[in-house]
DRENFILO-710719 format. One record per residue (C-alpha): residue number from 1; residue in one letter; x, y, z. Coordinates in steps of 0.05 Angstrom, whole numbers, plus 32768, in hexadecimal, padded with zeros to 4 digits. Example, Ala and Ser with C-alpha at 12.3 -4.5 7.8 and 13.67 -1.06 7.14 Angstrom:
+-----+------+------+-------+------+
: seq : type : east : north :   up :
+-----+------+------+-------+------+
:   1 :    a : 80F6 :  7FA6 : 809C :
:   2 :    s : 8111 :  7FEB : 808F :
+-----+------+------+-------+------+
END
This chain:
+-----+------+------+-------+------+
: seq : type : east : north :   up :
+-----+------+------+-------+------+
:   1 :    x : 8055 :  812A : 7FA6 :
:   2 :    x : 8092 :  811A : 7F7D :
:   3 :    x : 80AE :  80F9 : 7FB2 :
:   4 :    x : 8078 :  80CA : 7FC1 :
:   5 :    x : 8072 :  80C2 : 7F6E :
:   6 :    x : 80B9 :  80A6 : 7F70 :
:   7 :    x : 80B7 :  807B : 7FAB :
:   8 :    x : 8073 :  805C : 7F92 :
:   9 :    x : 8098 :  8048 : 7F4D :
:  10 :    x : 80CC :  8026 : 7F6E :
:  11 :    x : 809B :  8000 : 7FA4 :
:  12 :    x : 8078 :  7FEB : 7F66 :
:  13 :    x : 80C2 :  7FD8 : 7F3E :
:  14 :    x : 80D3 :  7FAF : 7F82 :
:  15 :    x : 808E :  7F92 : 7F88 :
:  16 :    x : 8099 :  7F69 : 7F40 :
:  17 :    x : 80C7 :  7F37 : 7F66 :
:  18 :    x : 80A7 :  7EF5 : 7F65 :
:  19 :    x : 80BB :  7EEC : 7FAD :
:  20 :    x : 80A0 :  7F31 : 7FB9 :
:  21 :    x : 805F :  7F1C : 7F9B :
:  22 :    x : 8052 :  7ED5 : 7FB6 :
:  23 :    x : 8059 :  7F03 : 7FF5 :
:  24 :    x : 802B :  7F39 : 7FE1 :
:  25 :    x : 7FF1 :  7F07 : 7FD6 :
:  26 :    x : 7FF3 :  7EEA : 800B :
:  27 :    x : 7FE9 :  7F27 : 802D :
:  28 :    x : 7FAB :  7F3E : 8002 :
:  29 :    x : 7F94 :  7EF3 : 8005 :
:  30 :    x : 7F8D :  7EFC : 8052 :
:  31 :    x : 7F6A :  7F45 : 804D :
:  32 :    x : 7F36 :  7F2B : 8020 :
:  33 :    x : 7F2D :  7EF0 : 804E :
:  34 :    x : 7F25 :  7F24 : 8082 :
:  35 :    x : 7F02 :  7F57 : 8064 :
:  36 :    x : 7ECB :  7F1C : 8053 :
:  37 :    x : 7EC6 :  7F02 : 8098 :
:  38 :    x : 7EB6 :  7F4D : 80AD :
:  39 :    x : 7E8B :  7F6C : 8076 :
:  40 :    x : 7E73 :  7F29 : 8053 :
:  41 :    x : 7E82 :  7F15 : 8014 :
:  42 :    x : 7E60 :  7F42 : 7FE2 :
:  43 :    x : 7E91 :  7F7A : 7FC9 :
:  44 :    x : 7E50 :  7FA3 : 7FB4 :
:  45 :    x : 7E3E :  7FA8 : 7FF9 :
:  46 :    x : 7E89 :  7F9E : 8017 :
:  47 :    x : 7EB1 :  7FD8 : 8005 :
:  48 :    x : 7EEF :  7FC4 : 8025 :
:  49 :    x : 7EE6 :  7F82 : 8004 :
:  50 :    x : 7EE0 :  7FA6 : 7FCC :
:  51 :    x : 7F1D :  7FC4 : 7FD0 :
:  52 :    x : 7F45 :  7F8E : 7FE5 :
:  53 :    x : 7F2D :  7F63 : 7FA4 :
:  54 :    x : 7F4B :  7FA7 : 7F76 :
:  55 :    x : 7F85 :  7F9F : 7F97 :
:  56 :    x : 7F90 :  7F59 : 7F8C :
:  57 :    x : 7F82 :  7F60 : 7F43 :
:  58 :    x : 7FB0 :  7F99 : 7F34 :
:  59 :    x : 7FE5 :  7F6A : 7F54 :
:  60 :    x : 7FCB :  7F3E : 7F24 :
:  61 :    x : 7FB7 :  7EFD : 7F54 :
:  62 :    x : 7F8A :  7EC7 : 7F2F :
:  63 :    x : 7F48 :  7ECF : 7F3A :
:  64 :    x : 7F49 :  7E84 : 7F63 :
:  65 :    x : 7F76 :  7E9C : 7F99 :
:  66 :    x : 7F42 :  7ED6 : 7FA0 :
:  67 :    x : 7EFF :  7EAE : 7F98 :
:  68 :    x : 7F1F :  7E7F : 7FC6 :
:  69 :    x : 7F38 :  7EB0 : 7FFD :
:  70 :    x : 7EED :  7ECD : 7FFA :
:  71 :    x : 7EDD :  7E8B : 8013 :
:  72 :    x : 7F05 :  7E7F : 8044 :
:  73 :    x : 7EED :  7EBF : 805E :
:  74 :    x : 7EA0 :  7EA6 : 8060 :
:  75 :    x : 7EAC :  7E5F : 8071 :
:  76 :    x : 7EC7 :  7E44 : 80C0 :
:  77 :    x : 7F06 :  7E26 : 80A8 :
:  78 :    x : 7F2D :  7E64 : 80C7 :
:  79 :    x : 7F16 :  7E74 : 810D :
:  80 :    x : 7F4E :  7EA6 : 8121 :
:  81 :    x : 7F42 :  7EEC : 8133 :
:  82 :    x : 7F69 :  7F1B : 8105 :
:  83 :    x : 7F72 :  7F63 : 812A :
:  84 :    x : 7F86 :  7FA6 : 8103 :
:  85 :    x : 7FBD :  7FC3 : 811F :
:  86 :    x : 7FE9 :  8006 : 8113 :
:  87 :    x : 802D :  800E : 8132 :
:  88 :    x : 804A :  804C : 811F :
:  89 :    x : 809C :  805F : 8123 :
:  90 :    x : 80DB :  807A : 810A :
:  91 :    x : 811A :  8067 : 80DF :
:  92 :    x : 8161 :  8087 : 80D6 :
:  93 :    x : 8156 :  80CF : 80C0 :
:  94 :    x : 8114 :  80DB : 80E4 :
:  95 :    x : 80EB :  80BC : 80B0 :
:  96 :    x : 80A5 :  80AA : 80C7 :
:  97 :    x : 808C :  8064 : 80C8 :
:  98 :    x : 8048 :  804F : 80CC :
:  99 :    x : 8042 :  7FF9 : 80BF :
: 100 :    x : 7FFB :  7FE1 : 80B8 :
: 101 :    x : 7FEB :  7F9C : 80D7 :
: 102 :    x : 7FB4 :  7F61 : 80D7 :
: 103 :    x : 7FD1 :  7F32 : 8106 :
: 104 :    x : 7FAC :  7F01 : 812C :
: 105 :    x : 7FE6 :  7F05 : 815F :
: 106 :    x : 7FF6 :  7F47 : 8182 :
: 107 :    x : 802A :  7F3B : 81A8 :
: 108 :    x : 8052 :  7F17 : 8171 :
: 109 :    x : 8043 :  7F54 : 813F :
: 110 :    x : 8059 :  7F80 : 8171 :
: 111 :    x : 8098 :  7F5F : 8183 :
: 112 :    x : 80A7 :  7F52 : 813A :
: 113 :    x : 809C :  7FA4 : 811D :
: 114 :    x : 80C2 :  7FB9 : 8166 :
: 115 :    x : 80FB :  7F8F : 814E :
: 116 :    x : 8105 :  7F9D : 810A :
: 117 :    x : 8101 :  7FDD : 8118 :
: 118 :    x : 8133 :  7FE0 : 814D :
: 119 :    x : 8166 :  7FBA : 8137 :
: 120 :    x : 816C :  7FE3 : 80F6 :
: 121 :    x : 8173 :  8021 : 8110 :
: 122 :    x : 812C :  8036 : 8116 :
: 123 :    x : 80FE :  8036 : 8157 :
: 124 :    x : 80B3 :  802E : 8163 :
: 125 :    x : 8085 :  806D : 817E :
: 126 :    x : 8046 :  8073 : 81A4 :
: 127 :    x : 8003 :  8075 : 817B :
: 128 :    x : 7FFA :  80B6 : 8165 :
: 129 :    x : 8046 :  80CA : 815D :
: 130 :    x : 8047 :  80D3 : 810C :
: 131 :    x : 8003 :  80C2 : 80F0 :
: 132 :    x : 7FEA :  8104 : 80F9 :
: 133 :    x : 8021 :  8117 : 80BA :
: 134 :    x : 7FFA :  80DF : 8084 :
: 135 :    x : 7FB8 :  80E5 : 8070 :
: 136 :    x : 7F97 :  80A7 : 804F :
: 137 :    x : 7F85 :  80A8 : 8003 :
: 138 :    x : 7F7E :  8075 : 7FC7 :
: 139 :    x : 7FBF :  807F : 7F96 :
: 140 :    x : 7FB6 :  8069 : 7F4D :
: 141 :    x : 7FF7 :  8073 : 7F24 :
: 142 :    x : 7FFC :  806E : 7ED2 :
: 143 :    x : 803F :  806E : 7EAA :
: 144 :    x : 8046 :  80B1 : 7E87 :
: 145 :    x : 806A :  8090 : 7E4A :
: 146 :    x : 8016 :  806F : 7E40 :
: 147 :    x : 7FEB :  80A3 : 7E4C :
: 148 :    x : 7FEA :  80F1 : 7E4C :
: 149 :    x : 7FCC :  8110 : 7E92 :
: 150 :    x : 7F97 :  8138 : 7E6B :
: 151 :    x : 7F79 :  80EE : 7E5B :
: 152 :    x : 7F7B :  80D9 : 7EA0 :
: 153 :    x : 7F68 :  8111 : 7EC7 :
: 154 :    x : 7F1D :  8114 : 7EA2 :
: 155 :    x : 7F05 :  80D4 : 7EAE :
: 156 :    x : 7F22 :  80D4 : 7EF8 :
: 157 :    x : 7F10 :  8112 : 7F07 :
: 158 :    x : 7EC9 :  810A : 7EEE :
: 159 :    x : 7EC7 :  80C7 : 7F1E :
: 160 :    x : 7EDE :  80E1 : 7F61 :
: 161 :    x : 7F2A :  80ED : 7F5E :
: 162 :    x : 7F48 :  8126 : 7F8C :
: 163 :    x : 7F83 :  8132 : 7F59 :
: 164 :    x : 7FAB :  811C : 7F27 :
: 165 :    x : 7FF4 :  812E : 7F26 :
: 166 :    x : 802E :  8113 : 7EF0 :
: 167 :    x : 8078 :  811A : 7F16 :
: 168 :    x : 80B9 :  80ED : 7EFC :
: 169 :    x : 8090 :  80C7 : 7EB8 :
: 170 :    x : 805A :  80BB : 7EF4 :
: 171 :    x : 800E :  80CB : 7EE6 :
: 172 :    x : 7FF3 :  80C6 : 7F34 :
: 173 :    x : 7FAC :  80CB : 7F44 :
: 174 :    x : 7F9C :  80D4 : 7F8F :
: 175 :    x : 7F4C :  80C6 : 7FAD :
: 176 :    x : 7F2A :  80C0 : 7FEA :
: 177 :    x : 7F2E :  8078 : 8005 :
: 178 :    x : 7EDF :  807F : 7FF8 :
: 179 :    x : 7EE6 :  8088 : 7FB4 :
: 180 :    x : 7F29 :  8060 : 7F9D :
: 181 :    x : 7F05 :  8023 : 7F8B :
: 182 :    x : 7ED2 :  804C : 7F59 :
: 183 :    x : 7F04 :  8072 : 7F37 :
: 184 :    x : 7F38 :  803B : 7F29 :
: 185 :    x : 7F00 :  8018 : 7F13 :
: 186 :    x : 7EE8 :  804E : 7EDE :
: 187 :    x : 7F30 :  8056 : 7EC4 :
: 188 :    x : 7F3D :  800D : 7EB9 :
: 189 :    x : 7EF5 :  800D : 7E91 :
: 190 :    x : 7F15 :  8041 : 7E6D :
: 191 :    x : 7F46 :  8016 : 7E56 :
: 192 :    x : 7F81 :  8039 : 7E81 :
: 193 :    x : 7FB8 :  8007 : 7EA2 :
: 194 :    x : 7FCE :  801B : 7EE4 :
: 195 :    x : 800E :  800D : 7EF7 :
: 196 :    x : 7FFE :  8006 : 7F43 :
: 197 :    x : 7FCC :  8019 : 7F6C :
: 198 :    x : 7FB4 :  8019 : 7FB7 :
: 199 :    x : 7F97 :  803C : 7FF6 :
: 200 :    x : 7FDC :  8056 : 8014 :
: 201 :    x : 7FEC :  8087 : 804E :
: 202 :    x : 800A :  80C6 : 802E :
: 203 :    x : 802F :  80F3 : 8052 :
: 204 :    x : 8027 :  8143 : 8056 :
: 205 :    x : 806D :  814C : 805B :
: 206 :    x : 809F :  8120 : 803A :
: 207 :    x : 80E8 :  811E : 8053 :
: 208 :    x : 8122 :  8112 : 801E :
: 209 :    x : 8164 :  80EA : 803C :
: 210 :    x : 81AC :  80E7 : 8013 :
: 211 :    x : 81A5 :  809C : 7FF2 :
: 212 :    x : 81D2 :  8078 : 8022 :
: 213 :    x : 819C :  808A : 8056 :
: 214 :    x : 815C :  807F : 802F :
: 215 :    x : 8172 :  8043 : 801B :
: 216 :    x : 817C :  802B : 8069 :
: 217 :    x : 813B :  8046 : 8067 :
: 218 :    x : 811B :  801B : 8037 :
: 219 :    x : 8145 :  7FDC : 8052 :
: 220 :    x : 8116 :  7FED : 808E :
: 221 :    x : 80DB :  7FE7 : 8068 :
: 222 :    x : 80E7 :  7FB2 : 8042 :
: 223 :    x : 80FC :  7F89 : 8083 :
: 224 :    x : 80AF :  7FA1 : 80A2 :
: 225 :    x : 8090 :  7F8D : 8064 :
: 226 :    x : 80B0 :  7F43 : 8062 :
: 227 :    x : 808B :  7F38 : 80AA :
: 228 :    x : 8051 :  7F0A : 80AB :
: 229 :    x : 801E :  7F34 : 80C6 :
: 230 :    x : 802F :  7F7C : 80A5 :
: 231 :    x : 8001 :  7F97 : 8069 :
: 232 :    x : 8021 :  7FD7 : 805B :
: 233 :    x : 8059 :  8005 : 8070 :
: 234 :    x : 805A :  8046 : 8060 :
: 235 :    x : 8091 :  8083 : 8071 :
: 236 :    x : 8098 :  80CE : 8054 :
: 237 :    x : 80DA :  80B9 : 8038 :
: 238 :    x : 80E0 :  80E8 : 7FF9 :
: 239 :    x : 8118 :  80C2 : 7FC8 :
: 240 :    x : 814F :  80EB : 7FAE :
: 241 :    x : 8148 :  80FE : 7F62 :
: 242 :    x : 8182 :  80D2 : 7F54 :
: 243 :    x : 8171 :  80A1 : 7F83 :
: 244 :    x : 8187 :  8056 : 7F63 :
: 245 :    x : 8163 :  8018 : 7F86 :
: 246 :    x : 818E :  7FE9 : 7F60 :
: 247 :    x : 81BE :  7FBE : 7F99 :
+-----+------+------+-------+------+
END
């Protein structure tokens, strides 16, 4: 899990751009919209509205751009079809990749995660060719130099967590996807700050590259993730210990 515990840090590190987040809301912005049109607009009765709101306020959006998103998601302003699609591939190094979509264009998301993927070195699989190696669970991570893991692990446990594990000044609590919204929301009631947190695909198995090649790795990923209609990417790239993201 150390692996993962470093590569979330630095996806969280790299997510503080202001680019990065103008980008990032506008994803969640269009997942609550979603997620209202499908489930309604009651997060009590919506879990993965639910979800999608937590996520939006640990990346801190306004609570406007989320009222107003819920809107848009129960009015008739936006009439489009938004379909959830998974393409799943490889980059330099054999690293999986799995890129999570809500496009209301197919063939344009398709094209668009075939090329990127091609033209850096990587190549797109058939369905089925690496997501049997991830299995889907909320993530919660806390700073170690804050809180101890004894003070963590009670409350979380006690609320549904799976486990809690503290790796490289990382306190990571992993859930079920069912129960990721209840447990963040009993540790931020406790007063604990996360540092990020999210439903993620985690893989079994994580593969650690030399840093000239994870770093062609995460040039990948960071090309999938500027794309319109991508959510998420997510690999089993393990980070080297002295692995430096700085350019």
């Amino acid at each position: 899990m150390s692996g993962h515990s470093k590569w979330s840090s630095i996806k969280h590190k790299k997510g503080l751009a202001d680019a990065k987040r103008g980008q990032k809301f506008t994803k969640l912005i269009k997942e609550i919209t979603v997620a209202t049109q499908v489930g309604g607009p009651d997060p009590d009765t919506n879990a993965t509205l639910r979800t999608a709101i937590l996520k939006a306020k640990v990346e801190n959006m306004p609570k406007d751009n989320i009222d107003r998103a819920i809107k848009k998601g129960i009015g008739d302003a936006d009439t489009s079809t938004y379909y959830e699609l998974v393409y799943e591939g490889y980059a330099p190094g054999g690293i999986a990749i799995i890129v999570d979509t809500l496009t209301d264009n197919k063939n344009r998301t398709a094209a668009d995660v075939r090329s990127t993927l091609t033209k850096l070195g990587g190549s797109l699989g058939t369905t089925g060719c690496v997501s049997y190696m991830f299995q889907t669970k909320g993530i919660i991570t806390f700073s170690e130099e804050k809180y101890s893991e004894e003070e963590i692990f009670e409350i979380a446990l006690e609320n549904g967590a799976l486990d809690v594990e503290t790796s490289d000044g990382i306190i990571e609590v992993s859930t079920a996807p069912t129960d990721f919204a209840n447990v963040l929301e009993a540790l931020q009631a406790a007063n604990f700050e996360q540092e990020s947190a999210a439903v993620e695909k985690i893989a079994d198995l994580m593969v650690q590259l030399p840093a000239d090649k994870a770093k062609k790795v995460l040039r990948i990923i960071d090309k999938l993730e500027d794309l319109e209609d991508v959510q998420e990417v997510f690999s089993n790239l393990e980070l080297p210990d002295d692995f430096d993201d700085e350019e």
